[in-house]
C-alpha positions as CSV (number, residue, x, y, z in Angstrom):
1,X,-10.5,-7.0,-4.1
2,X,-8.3,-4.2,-2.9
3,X,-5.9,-4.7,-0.3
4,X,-4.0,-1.2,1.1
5,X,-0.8,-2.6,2.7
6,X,1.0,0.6,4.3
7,X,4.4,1.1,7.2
8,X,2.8,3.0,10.5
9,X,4.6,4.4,13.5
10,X,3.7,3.0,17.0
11,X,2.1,6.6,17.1
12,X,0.5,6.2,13.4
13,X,2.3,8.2,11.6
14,X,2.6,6.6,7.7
15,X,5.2,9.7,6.7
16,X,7.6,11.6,8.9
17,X,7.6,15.6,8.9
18,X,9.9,15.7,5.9
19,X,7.4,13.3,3.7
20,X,9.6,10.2,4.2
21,X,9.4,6.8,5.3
22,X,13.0,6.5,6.7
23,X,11.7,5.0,10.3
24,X,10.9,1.6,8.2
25,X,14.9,1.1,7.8
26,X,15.4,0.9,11.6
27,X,12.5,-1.6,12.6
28,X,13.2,-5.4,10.7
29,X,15.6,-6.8,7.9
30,X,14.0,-6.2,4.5
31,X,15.3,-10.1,3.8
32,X,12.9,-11.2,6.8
33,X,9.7,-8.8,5.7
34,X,10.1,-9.5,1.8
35,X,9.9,-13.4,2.5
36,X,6.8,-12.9,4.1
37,X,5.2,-10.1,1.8
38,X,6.0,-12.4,-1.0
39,X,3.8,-14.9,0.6
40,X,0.8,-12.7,1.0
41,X,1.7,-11.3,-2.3
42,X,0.9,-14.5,-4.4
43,X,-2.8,-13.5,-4.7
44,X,-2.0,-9.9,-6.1
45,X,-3.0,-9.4,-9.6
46,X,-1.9,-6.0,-9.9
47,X,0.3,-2.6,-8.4
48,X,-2.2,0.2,-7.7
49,X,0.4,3.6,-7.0
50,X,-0.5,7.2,-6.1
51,X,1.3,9.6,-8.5
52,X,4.1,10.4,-5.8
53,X,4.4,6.8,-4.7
54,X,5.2,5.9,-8.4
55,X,7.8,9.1,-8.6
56,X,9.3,7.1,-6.0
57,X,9.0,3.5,-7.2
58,X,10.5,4.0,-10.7
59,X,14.0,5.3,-9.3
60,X,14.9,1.9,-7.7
61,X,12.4,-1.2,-8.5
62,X,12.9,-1.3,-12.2
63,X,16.3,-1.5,-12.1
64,X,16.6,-3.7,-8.8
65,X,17.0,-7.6,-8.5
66,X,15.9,-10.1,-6.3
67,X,12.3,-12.0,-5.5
68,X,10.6,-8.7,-4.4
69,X,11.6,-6.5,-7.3
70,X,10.6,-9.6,-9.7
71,X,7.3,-9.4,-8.2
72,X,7.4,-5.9,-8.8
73,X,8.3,-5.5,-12.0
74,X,6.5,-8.6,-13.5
75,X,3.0,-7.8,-11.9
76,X,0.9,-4.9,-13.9
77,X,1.2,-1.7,-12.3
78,X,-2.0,0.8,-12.1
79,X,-0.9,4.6,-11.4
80,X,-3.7,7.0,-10.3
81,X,-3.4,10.0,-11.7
82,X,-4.8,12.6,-13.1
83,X,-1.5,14.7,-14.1
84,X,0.7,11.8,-15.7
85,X,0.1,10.8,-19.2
86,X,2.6,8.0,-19.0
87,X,4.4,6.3,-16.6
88,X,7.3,4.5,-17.7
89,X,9.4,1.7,-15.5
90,X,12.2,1.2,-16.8
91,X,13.2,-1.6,-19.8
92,X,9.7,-3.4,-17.9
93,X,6.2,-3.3,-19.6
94,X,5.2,0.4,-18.4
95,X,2.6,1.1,-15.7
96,X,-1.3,1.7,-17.2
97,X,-2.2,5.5,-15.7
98,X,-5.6,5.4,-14.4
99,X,-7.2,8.9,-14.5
100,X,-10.4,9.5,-13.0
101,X,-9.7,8.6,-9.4
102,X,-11.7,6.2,-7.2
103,X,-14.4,5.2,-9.7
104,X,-11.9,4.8,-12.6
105,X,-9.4,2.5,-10.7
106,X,-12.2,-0.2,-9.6
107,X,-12.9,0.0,-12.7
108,X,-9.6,-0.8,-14.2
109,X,-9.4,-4.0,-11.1
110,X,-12.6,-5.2,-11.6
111,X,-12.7,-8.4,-10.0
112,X,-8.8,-8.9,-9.5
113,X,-7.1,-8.5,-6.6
114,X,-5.2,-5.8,-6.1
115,X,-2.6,-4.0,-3.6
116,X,-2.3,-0.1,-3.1
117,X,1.1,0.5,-1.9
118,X,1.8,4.1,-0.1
119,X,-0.3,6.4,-1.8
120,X,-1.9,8.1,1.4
121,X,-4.2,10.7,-0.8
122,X,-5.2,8.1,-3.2
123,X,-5.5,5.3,0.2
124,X,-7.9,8.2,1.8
125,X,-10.0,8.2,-0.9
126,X,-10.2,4.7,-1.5
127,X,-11.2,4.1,2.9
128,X,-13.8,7.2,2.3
129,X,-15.8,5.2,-0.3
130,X,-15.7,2.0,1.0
131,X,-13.7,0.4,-0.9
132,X,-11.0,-1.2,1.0
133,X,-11.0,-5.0,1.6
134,X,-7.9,-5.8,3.6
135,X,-5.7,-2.8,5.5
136,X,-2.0,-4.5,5.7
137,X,-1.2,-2.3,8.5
138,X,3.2,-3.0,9.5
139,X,3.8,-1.4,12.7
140,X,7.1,0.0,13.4
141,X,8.3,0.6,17.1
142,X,9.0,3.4,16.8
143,X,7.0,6.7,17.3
144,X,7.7,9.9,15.6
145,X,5.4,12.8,17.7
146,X,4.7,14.4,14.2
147,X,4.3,13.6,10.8
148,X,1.7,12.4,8.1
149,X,-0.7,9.9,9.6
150,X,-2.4,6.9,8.3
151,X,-6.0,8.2,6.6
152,X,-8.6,6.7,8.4
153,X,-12.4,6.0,8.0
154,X,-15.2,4.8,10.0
155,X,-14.9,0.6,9.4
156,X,-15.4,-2.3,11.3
157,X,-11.4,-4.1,11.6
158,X,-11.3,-7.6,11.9
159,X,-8.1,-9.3,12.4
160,X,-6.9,-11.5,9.5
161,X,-3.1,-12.3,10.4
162,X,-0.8,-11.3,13.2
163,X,3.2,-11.7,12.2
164,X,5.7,-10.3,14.6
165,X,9.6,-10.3,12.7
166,X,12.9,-9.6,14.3
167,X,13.8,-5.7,15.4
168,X,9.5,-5.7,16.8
169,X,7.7,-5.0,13.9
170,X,4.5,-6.3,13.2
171,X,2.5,-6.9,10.3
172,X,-1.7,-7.1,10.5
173,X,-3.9,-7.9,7.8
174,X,-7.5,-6.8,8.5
175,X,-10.1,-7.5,7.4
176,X,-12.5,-4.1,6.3
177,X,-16.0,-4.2,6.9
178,X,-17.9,-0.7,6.3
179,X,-21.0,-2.1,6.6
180,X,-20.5,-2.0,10.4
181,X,-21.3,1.6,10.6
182,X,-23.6,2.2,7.9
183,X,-26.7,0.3,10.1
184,X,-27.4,3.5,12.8
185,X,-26.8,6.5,10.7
C-alpha cells in the first residue's frame, strides 16, 4: 500500500514560488501535528523520498531527536532516483536508492505499506499510474496565488479521516480509487 501524505495551501499549492514549504511553519504546532502523524504512522513499513526531498531530509532528521525523528530514522527509507548511487543518513542504517522509477519502487514495497513524503515529480508519477492508495492531504490556511501545485490525476476520493488542529489546519486521509474513471473511457 502506498500512502502520499503531502502540506497544500488553501489554494493547492504543495511549494511556494521559491520551491519551499515555509507556509507549513505558520499554520499548527509541530508538537500537535507529530502526535497525530505518529498515530497514522504506526502502520508505515517504510520512507519512500524523491531525490530532492531526501537532499532535504538528510540535513536535519538524522541528526534530530524526539518521537518523530525516531520514526524517521528507525523506519527503512526508499529514495527514487535515478542519479544517486547512495544515499547516506547520517550515523543511521542508510537509505536503499531505488532506480527505475514507478515500476522499480512497487517493486521494492511489495506488499508493505508505505508513505511517500514530498516528492511532487516522483508523487505525479505514482497518481498517473494508479498507484496511490491513501492521499494524506494537510491543508494550510493559508493561500499563496502562485507556486508549485499538488500533481493531480483523474481518481475517485473518498474520505478516510477528517482532523482539524489548532492555528486551522487540517489533515484528510483519502481513500484513492482509480477505478472510478477507468469504466466510461
Amino acid at each position: 500500500m502506498l500512502i502520499v501524505q503531502n502540506m497544500v495551501t488553501a489554494d493547492g499549492f504543495a511549494a511556494d514560488s521559491a520551491g519551499t514549504v515555509d507556509f507549513v511553519l505558520a499554520s499548527t504546532t509541530l508538537d500537535e501535528r507529530d502526535e497525530h502523524n505518529l498515530s497514522v504512522l504506526e502502520e508505515v513499513d517504510a520512507i519512500v523520498l524523491g531525490r530532492r526531498t531526501y537532499e532535504m531530509f538528510v540535513v536535519h532528521w538524522p541528526d534530530a531527536s524526539g518521537p518523530l525523528a525516531d520514526f524517521i530514522n528507525r523506519t527503512p527509507r526508499l529514495v527514487v532516483s535515478d542519479t544517486l548511487g547512495h544515499a547516506p543518513w547520517g550515523g543511521n542504517r542508510s537509505a536503499e536508492v531505488i532506480s527505475g522509477g514507478v515500476p522499480s519502487l512497487l517493486e521494492a514495497v511489495g506488499s508493505s505499506t508505505a508513505i511517500v513524503w514530498g516528492s511532487l515529480t516522483l508523487v505525479a508519477d505514482l497518481l498517473a499510474a494508479g498507484a496511490v492508495d491513501r492521499l494524506w492531504l494537510e491543508t494550510c490556511p493559508v493561500m499563496l496565488g502562485e507556486g508549485r501545485r499538488h500533481p493531480s490525476a483523474r481518481a475517485g476520493l473518498s474520505v478516510r479521516s477528517v482532523t482539524r488542529f489548532t492555528g486551522g489546519l487540517v489533515s484528510v486521509m483519502y481513500d484513492v480509487d482509480t477505478a472510478v474513471f477507468s469504466a466510461g473511457q
